[in-house]
C-alpha positions as CSV (number, residue, x, y, z in Angstrom):
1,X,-5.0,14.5,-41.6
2,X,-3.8,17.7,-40.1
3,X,-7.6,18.4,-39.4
4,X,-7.9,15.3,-37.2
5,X,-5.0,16.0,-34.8
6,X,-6.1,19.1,-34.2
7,X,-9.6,17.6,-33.3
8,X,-8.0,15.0,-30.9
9,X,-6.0,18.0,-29.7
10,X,-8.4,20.7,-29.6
11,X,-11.5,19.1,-28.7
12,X,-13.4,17.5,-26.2
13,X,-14.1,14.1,-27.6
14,X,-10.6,14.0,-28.9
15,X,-8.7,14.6,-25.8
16,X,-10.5,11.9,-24.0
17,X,-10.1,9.6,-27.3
18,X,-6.5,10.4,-26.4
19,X,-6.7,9.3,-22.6
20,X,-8.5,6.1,-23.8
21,X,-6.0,5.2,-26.2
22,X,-3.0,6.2,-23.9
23,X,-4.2,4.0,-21.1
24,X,-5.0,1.0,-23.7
25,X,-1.4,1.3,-24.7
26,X,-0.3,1.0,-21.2
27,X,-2.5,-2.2,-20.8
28,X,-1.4,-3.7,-23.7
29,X,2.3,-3.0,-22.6
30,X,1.6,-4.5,-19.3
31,X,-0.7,-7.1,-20.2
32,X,1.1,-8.4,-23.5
33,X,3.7,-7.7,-24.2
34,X,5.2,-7.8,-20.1
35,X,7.2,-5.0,-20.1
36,X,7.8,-3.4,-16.9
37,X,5.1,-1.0,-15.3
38,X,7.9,1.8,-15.2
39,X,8.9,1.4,-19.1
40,X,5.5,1.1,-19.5
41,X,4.0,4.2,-17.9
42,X,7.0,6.2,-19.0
43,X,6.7,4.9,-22.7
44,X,3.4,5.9,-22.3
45,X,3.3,9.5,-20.8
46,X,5.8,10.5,-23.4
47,X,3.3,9.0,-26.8
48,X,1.0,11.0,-24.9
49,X,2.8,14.1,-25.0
50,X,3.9,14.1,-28.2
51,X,0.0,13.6,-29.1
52,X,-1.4,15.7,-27.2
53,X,0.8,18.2,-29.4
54,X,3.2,19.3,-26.2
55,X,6.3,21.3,-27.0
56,X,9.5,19.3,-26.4
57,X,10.7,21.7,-24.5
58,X,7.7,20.9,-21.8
59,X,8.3,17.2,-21.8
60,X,12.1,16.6,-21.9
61,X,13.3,20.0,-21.6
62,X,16.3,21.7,-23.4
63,X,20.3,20.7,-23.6
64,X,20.7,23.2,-21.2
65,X,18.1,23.2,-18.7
66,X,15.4,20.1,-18.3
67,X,14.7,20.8,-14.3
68,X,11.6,22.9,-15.0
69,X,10.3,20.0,-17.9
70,X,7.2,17.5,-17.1
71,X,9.6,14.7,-17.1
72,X,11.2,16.2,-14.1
73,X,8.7,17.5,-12.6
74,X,6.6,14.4,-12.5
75,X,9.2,12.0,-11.2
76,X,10.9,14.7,-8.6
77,X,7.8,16.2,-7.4
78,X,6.2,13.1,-5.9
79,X,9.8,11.2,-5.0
80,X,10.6,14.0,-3.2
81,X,7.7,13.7,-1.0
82,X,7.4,9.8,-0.4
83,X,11.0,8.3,-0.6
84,X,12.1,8.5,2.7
85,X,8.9,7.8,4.0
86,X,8.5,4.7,1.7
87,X,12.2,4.0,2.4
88,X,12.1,4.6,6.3
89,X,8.9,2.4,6.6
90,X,10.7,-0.3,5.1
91,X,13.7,-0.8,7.5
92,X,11.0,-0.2,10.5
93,X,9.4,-3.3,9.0
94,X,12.1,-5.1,8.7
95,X,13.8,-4.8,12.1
96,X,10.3,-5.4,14.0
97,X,10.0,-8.7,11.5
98,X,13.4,-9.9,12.7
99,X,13.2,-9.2,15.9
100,X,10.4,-12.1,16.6
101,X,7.8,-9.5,17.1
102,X,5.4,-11.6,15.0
103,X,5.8,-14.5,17.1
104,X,5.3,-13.0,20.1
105,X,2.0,-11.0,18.9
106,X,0.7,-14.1,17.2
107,X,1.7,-16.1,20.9
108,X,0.0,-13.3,22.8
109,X,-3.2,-13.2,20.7
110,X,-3.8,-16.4,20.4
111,X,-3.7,-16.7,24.5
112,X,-6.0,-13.8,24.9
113,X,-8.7,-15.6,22.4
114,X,-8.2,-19.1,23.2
115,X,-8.7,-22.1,20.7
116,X,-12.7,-20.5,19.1
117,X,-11.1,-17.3,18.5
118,X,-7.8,-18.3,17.0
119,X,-8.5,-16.7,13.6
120,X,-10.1,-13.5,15.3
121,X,-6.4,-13.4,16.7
122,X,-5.0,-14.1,13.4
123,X,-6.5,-11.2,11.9
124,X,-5.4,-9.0,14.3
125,X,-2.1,-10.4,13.9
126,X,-2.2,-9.2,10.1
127,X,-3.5,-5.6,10.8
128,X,-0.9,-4.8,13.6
129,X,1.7,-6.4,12.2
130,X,1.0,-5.1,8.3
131,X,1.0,-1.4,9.4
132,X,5.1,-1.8,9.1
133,X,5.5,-4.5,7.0
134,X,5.0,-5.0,3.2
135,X,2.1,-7.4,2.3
136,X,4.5,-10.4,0.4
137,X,6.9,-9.8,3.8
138,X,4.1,-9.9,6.0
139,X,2.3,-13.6,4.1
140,X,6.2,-14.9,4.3
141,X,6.8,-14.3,8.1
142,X,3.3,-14.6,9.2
143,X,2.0,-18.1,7.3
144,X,4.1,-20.4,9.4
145,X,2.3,-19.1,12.3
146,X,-1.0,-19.8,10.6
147,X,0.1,-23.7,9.6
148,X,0.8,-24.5,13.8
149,X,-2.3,-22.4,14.6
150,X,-4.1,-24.5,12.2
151,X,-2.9,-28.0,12.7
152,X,-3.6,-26.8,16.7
153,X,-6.9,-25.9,16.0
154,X,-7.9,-28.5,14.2
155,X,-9.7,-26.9,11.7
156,X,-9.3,-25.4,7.5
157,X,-6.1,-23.7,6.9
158,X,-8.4,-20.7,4.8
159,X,-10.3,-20.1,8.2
160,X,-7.1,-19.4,9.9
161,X,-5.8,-17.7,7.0
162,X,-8.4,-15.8,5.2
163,X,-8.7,-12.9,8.5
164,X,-4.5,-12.5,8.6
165,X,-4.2,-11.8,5.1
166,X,-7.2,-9.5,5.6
167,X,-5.2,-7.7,7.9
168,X,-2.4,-7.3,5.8
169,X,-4.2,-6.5,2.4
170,X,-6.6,-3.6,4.5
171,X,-2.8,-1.9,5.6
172,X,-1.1,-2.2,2.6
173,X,-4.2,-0.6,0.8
174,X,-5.1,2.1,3.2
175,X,-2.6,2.8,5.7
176,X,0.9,4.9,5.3
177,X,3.4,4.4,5.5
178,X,2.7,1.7,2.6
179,X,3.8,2.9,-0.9
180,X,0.1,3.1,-2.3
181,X,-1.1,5.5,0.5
182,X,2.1,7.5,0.7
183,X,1.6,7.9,-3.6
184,X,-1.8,9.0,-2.6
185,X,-0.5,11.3,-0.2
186,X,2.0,13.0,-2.8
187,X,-0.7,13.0,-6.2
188,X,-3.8,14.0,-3.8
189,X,-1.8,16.9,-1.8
190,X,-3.3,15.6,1.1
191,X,-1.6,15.1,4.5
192,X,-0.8,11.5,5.4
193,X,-2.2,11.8,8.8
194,X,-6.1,12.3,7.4
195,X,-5.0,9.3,5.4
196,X,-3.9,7.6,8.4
197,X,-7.2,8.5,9.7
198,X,-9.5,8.2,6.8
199,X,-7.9,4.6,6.1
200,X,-8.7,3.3,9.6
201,X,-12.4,4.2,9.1
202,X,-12.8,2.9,5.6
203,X,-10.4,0.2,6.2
204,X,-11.7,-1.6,9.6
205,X,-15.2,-2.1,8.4
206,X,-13.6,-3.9,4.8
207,X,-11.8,-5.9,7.1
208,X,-14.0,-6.8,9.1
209,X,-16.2,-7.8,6.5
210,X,-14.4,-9.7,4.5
211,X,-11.6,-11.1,7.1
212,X,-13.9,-12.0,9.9
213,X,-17.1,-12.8,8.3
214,X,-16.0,-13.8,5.1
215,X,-13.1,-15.4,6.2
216,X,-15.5,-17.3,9.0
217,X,-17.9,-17.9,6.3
218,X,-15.5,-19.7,3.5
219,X,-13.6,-21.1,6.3
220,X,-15.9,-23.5,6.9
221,X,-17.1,-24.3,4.0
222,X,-13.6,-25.1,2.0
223,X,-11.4,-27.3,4.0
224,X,-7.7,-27.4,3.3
225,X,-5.3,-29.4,5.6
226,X,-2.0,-28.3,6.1
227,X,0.8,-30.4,4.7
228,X,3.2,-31.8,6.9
229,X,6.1,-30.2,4.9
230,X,4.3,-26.5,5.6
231,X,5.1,-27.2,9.4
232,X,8.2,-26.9,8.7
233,X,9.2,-23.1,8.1
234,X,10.8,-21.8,5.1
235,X,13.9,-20.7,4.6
236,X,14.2,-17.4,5.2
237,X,11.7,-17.1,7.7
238,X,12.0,-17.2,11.7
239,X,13.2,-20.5,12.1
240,X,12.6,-22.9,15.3
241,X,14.4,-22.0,18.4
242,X,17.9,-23.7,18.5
243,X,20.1,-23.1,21.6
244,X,17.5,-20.8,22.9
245,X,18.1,-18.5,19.9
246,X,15.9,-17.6,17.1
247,X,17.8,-16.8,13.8
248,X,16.7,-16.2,10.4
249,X,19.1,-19.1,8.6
250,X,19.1,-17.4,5.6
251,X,20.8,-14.3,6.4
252,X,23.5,-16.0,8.4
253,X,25.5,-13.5,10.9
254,X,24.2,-11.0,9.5
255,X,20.4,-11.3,11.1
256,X,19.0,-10.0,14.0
257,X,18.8,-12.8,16.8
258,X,16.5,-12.7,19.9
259,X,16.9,-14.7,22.4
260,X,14.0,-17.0,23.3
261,X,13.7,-15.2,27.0
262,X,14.4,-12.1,25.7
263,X,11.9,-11.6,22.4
264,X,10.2,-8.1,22.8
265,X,6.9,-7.7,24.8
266,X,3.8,-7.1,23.1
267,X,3.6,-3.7,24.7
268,X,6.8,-3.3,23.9
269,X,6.5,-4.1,19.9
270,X,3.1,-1.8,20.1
271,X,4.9,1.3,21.0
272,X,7.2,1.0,18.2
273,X,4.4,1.0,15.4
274,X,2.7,3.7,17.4
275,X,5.6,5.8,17.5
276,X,4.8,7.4,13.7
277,X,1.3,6.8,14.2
278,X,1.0,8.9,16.7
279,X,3.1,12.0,15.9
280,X,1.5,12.2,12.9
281,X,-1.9,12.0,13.9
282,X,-0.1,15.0,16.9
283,X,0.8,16.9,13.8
284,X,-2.3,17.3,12.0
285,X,-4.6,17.4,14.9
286,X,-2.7,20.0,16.5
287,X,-3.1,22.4,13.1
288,X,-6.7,22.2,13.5
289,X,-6.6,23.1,17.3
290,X,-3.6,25.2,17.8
291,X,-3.1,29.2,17.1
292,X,-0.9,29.3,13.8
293,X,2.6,29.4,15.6
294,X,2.5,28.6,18.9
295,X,5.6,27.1,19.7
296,X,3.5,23.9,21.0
297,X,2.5,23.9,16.7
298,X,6.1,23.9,16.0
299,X,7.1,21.3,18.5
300,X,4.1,18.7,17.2
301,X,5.0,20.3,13.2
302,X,7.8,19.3,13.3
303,X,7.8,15.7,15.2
304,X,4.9,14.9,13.2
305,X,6.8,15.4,9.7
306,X,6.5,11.9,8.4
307,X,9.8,11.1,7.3
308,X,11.0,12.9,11.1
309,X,8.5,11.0,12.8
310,X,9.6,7.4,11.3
311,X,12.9,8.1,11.6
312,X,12.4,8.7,15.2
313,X,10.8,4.9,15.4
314,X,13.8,3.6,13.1
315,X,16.0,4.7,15.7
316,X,14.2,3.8,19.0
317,X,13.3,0.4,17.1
318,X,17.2,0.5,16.1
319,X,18.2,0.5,19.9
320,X,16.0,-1.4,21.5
321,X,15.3,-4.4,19.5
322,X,18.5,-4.0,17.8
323,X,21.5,-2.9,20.0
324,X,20.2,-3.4,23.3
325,X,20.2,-7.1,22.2
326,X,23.6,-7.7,21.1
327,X,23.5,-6.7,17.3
328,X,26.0,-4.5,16.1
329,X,26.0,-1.0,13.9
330,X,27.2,-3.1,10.8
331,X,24.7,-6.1,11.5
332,X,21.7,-3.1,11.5
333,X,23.9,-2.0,8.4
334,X,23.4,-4.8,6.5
335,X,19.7,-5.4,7.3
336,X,19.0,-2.4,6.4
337,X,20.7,-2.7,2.6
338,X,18.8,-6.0,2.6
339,X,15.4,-4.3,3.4
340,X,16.1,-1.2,1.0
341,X,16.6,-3.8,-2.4
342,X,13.1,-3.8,-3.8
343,X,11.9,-0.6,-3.2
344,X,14.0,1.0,-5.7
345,X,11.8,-0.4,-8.7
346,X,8.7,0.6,-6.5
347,X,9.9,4.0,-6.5
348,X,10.1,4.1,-10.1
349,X,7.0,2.6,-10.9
350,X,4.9,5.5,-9.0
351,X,7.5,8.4,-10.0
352,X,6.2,7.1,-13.5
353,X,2.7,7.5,-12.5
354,X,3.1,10.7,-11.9
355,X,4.8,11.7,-14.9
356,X,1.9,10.3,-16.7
357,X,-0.4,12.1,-14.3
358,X,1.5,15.5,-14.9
359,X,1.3,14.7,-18.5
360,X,-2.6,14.5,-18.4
361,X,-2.8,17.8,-16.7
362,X,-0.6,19.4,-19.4
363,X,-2.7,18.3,-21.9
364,X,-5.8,19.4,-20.7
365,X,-7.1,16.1,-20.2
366,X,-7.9,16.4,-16.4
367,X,-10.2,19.6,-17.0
368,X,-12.3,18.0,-20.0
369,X,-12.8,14.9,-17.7
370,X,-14.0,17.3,-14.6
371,X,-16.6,18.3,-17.7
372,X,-17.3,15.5,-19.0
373,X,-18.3,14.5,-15.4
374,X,-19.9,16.9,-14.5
375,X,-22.1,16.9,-17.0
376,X,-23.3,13.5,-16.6
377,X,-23.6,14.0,-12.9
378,X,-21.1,11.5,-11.6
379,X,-19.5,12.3,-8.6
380,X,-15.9,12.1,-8.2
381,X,-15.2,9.2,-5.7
382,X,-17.0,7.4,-7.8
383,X,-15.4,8.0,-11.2
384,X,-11.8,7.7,-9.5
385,X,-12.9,4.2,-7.9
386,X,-14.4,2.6,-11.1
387,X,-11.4,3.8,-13.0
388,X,-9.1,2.6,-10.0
389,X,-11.1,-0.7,-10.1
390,X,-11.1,-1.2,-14.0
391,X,-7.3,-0.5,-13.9
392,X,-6.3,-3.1,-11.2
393,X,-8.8,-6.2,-12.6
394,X,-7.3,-5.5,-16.2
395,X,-3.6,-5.3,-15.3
396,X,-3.3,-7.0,-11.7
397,X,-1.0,-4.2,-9.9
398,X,-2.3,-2.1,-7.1
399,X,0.5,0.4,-7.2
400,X,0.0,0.8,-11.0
401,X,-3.7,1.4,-10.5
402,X,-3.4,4.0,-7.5
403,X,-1.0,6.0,-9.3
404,X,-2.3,6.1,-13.2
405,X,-5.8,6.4,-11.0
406,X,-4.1,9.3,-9.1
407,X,-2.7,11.1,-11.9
408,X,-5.9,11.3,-13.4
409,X,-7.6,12.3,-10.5
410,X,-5.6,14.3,-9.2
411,X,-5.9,17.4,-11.9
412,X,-10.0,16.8,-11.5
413,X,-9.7,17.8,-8.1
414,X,-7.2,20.4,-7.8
415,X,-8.5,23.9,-7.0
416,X,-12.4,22.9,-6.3
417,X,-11.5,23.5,-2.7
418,X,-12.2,20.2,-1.7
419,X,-10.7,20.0,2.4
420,X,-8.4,17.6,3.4
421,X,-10.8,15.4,4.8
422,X,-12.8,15.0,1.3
423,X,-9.5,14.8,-0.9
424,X,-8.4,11.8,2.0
425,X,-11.9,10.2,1.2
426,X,-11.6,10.1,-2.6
427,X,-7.9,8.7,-1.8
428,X,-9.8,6.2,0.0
429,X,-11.7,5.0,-2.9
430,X,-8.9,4.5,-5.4
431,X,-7.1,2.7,-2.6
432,X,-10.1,0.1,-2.6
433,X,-10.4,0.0,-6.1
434,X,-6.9,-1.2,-6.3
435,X,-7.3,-4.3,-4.7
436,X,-10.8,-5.6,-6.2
437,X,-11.1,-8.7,-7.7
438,X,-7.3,-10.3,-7.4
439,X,-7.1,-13.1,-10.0
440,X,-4.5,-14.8,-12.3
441,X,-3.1,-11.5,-13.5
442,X,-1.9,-10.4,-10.3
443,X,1.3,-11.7,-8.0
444,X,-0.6,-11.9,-4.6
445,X,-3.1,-14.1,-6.2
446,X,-0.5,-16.8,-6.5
447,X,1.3,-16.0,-3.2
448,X,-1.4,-17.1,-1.5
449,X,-2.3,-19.9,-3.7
450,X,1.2,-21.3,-3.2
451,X,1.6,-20.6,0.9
452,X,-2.1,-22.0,1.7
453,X,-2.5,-25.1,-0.3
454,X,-4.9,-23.7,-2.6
455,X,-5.8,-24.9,-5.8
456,X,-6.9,-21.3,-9.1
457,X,-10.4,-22.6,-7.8
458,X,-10.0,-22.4,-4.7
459,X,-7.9,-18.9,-4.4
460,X,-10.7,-17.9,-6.5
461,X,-13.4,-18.8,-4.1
462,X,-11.6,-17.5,-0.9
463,X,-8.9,-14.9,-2.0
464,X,-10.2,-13.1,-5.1
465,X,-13.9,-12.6,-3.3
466,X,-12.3,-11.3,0.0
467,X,-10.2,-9.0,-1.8
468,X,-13.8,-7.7,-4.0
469,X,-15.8,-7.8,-0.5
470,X,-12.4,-5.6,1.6
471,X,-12.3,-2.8,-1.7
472,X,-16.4,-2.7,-1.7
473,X,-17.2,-2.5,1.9
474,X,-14.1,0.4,2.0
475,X,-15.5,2.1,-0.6
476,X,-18.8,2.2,0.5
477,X,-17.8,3.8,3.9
478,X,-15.9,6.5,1.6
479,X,-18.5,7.5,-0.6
480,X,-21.5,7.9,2.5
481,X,-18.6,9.9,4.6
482,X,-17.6,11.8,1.4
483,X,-21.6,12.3,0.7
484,X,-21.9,14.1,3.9
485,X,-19.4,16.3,4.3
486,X,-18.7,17.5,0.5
């Protein structure tokens, strides 16, 4: 007995026996027995801990002094990095949501396009407005705008709907300051503005592919009409102007109202999201084409901090769409409480992730997969998609699979002296293994079942293929870029 735990200790083929077992006991948590991705990826680092043979002291800590212990270190080291940004992106989203902003996007889009190109302009809908917004917020704000468009149009409610949630799937997957990307950011140790720019050009060709020619495609092929009830928009979401006032009837006093006459321009809504955007892109451009130290550096360092450079758009979007328009200090208050509520298990669910990541690297793990891969001549980016990709169809969450993905990865790459562009790249590719293949075992899956009239069949046929086509395409455009400049 003692001979075998030192070979699953000591040895090649039993460390990895170890990682295999570890992540089936996760699955089987997840999958089974429903326990909560946090439980479960906690429960989980710590089995594999004890082993991997890992002094206690290394895991929990002592009595006196736990701070320097891998359960620590893991959760503090990468919640320290992404929870104001995470946090900070959230109330952004929600202020622009209650503000009308879709509305007048959607209104502005569809003008521009005209009747043919009304879901061209509903995919562009779900990739502006998904950079702020969560996915599930985005689908419950944005589908009443795709029922009118619809019923105007005359045509399937999937070939209106297919390119928006495109849109919003491509953001959430790619694009700070969405929790998946920001994880990324933290377990990669790359900067979130070569994600930012990494995830644009993996992203747009996915959704492209699979929102505008897939969503054409299947849209004409699968025809759904939209209920009468669907016309009429849920509770919760912008409701129909009353008085000249649109109010979310849900939240009572305590929403944001705009004015009909005076919803926020287009232009005006733009700025906002480009506010972050932009100064982070400032930031990490200007490293690579300033002196080290100029003041200029500083200036764009500084501003282009992601946690400085949203707060800067919470506050502009704070006083212009908020204050400016009648809302009070306590009304922003509350909405911001409100928005804040569910990211609190998020942020538990990847400070998990990374224990069990840290706990991999502890173990040795990481460096006898680099060997192991090495030696059978897979590259990287590939290895950490398939695993991102066997992870997400087995268990259904994305933000599970980019962070058990990234913790594994993570340790493989760390001091090859990959840059920042390469280590963005292989980000890239978990990202799109995340979201292959939505099905039954995954939340989305039945959000958009339920919001587009769509029978398991027929979310099958649409949804779950757009989803495989957005994370293959993405991929794809990751693995040539990382094949040239590795």
């Amino acid at each position: 007995m003692a001979a075998t735990v030192d070979w699953l200790r000591t040895t090649t083929p039993g460390l990895l026996i170890l990682c295999g077992l570890a992540i089936v006991v996760l699955l089987v948590a997840i999958i089974r027995f429903k326990l909560e991705p946090f439980i479960a990826l906690l429960l989980t680092g710590l089995i594999l801990a004890l082993a991997a043979g890992l002094p206690v002291s290394k895991i929990v800590g002592t009595p006196l002094k736990s701070s320097d212990s891998l359960l620590e270190t893991g959760f503090g080291g990468i919640l320290g990095h992404i929870s104001v940004i995470i946090g900070l992106g959230t109330v952004l989203g929600a202020i622009l949501e209650r503000s009308g902003g879709a509305d007048v996007l959607a209104e502005k889009l569809q003008n521009l396009f005209g009747p043919k190109g009304a879901p061209v302009a509903m995919g562009l809908v779900g990739l502006i407005f998904g950079i702020p917004v969560f996915f599930d917020i985005g689908i419950f704000v944005l589908a009443p705008l795709i029922y009118v468009a619809a019923k105007r149009g005359g045509g399937s409610l999937v070939l209106y709907a297919m390119p928006m949630v495109a849109g919003l799937s491509m953001t959430h997957a790619f694009l700070p300051p969405h929790p998946g990307p920001v994880a990324l950011g933290g377990l990669m140790r790359v900067s979130l503005g070569w994600l930012i720019i990494m995830g644009l050009v993996c992203g747009l060709p996915g959704f492209a592919a699979a929102g505008l020619v897939w969503g054409t495609f299947i849209g004409k092929r699968i025809t759904v009409d939209v209920p009468a009830e669907f016309l009429v928009r849920p509770s919760g979401a912008a409701a129909e102007p009353k008085n000249g006032t649109y109010s979310d009837g849900a939240q009572g006093d305590t929403a944001v109202e705009t004015e009909v006459d005076r919803r926020p321009s287009v232009a005006l809504i733009g700025a906002i999201i480009a506010i972050p955007l932009v100064l982070i892109l400032g930031a990490t451009f200007g490293s690579q084409l300033l002196k080290a130290k100029s003041a200029l550096l500083e200036v764009l360092t500084f501003l282009g901090n992601p946690a400085v450079a949203l707060l800067i758009a919470v506050l502009v979007a704070f006083y212009i769409l908020g204050l400016r328009r009648g809302s009070t200090v306590q009304q922003l208050g509350v909405l911001t409480a409100e928005s804040l509520r569910p990211v609190g298990m998020l942020l538990l669910v990847i400070g998990a992730g990374a224990f069990f990541g840290a706990v991999i690297s502890a173990t040795g793990i990481g460096k006898v997969l680099a060997h192991t891969m090495s030696e059978a001549g897979l590259p990287v980016i590939v290895l950490a998609y398939i695993i991102s990709c066997g992870l997400r169809i087995a268990q259904g969450s994305a933000t599970v699979a980019i962070v058990t993905t990234g913790g594994i990865v993570g340790p493989l790459v760390a001091g090859h002296g990959y840059s920042q562009m390469s280590l963005a790249l292989i980000a890239m590719a978990i990202a799109a293994g995340s979201i292959i293949l939505s099905h039954v075992n995954d939340g989305g899956f039945w959000m958009i079942s339920k919001f587009f009239n769509l029978s398991v069949k027929q979310t099958l046929q649409t949804w779950s293929v757009l989803e495989t086509v957005l994370s293959v395409v993405s991929f794809a455009v990751a693995a040539i870029l990382f094949a040239l400049v590795s």
